[in-house]
N, C-alpha and C positions, 0 to 999 in steps of 0.2 A: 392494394395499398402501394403508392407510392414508395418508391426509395432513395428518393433525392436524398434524406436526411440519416441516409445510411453507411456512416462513414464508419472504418476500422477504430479502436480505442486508439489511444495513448500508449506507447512501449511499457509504458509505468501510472498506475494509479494507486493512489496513497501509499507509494513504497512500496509496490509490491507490481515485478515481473510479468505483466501478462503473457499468457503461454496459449491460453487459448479463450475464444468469445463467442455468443453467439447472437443474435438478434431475435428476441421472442414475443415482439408488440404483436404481430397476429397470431401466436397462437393459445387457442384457449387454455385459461388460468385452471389449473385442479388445487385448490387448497388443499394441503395436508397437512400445514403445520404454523404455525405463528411467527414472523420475525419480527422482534421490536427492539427497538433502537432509543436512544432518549427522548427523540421528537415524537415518536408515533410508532405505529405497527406499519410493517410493511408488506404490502401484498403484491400485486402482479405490477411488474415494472420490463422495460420495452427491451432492456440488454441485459447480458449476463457476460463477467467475465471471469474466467479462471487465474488466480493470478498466486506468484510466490514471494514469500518477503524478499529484499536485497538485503534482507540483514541477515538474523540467526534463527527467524520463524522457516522453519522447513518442510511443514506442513502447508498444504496449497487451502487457497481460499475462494471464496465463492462471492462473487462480488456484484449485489444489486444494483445496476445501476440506471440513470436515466437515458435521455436522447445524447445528453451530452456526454455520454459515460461518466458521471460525477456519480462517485459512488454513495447508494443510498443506505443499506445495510450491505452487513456481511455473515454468511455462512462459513465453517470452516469444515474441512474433509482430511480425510486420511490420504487418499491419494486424487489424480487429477481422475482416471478413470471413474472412482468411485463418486467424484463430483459428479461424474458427467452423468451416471446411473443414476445418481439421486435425485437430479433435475428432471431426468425423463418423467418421474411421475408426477411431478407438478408440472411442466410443459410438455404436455406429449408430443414429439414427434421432432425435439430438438436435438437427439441424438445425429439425426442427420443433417443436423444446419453447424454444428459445433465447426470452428476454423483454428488451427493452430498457428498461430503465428511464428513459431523460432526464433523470436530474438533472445540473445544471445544474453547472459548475464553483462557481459562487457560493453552490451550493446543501449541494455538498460539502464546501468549506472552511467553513460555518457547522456544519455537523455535525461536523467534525474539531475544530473551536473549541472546542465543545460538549463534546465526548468526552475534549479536552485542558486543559477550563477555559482555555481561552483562552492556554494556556504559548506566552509567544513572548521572545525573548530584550529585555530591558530599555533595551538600545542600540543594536541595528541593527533591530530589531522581525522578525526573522525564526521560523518556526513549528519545533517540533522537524525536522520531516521536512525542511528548507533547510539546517539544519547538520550537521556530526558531533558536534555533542552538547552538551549545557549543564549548568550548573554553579546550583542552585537555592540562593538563599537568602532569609528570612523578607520583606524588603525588596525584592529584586531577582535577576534570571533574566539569564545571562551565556553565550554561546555561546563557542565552540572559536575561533573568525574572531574575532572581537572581544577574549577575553583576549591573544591572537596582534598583534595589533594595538594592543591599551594596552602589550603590554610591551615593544613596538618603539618605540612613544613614548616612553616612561619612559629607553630607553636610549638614546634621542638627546639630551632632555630633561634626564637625570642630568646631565651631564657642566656645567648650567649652573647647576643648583642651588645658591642663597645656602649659603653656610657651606661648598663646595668650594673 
């Protein structure tokens, strides 16, 4: 097999640190267990990467993905060793192709920065991946926690507003 189309992941896929990857399109698939994801089940897929949230998920994850690293499902582990065990018995022989990459936490969040232009919300300076979600405007970038929190103020605050 060719390996033109064998490039290293991304420092970061869907928020989450890769620390280490391996490539397993040749080697033969062992079914042992089911992943399914909202679109479909997912079975033998060409890469694998271990990766950890940038946020508060601290447990490492196991991340199906394709040629293009675009992650397809995900597995979660206890630790990154114990991923790498678990794989072995549905790809055998991938304990010897596993590569760690080292990039750094600090190294990941300037990549995710990068990839995100720098989107972090306007008033608590949090990054998309710390909230449930933000609200973009020409001016200013407003997350889920903080509109929740002006409208809590507003409503203690109403009540003493000039001209009630």
């Amino acid at each position: 097999m060719s390996n033109d189309h064998r490039n290293p992941p991304p420092p970061v896929i869907d928020a989450a640190r890769v620390v280490s990857y391996a490539f397993v399109d040749d080697i033969p698939y062992c079914h042992v267990g089911s992943l399914f994801t909202e679109e479909a089940m997912i079975a033998q897929v060409p890469r694998l990467a271990i990766a950890v949230g940038l946020g508060s998920q601290p447990a490492p994850l196991v991340l199906h993905c394709d040629e293009e690293w675009i992650s397809l499902g995900i597995s979660d582990a206890e630790t990154v060793e114990q991923a790498k065990q678990a794989f072995e018995r549905i790809y055998p022989g991938v304990s010897e192709r596993w590569i760690d990459t080292h990039i750094t936490l600090e190294e990941a969040l300037a990549y995710y920065d990068s990839e995100t232009a720098g989107l972090k919300c306007s008033f608590c300076g949090k990054r998309p991946f710390e909230v449930e979600g933000l609200i973009e405007a020409p001016a200013a970038t407003i997350c889920r926690s903080c509109v929740e929190e002006f409208y809590g103020d507003f409503q203690v605050d109403g009540e003493d507003e000039v001209g009630n």
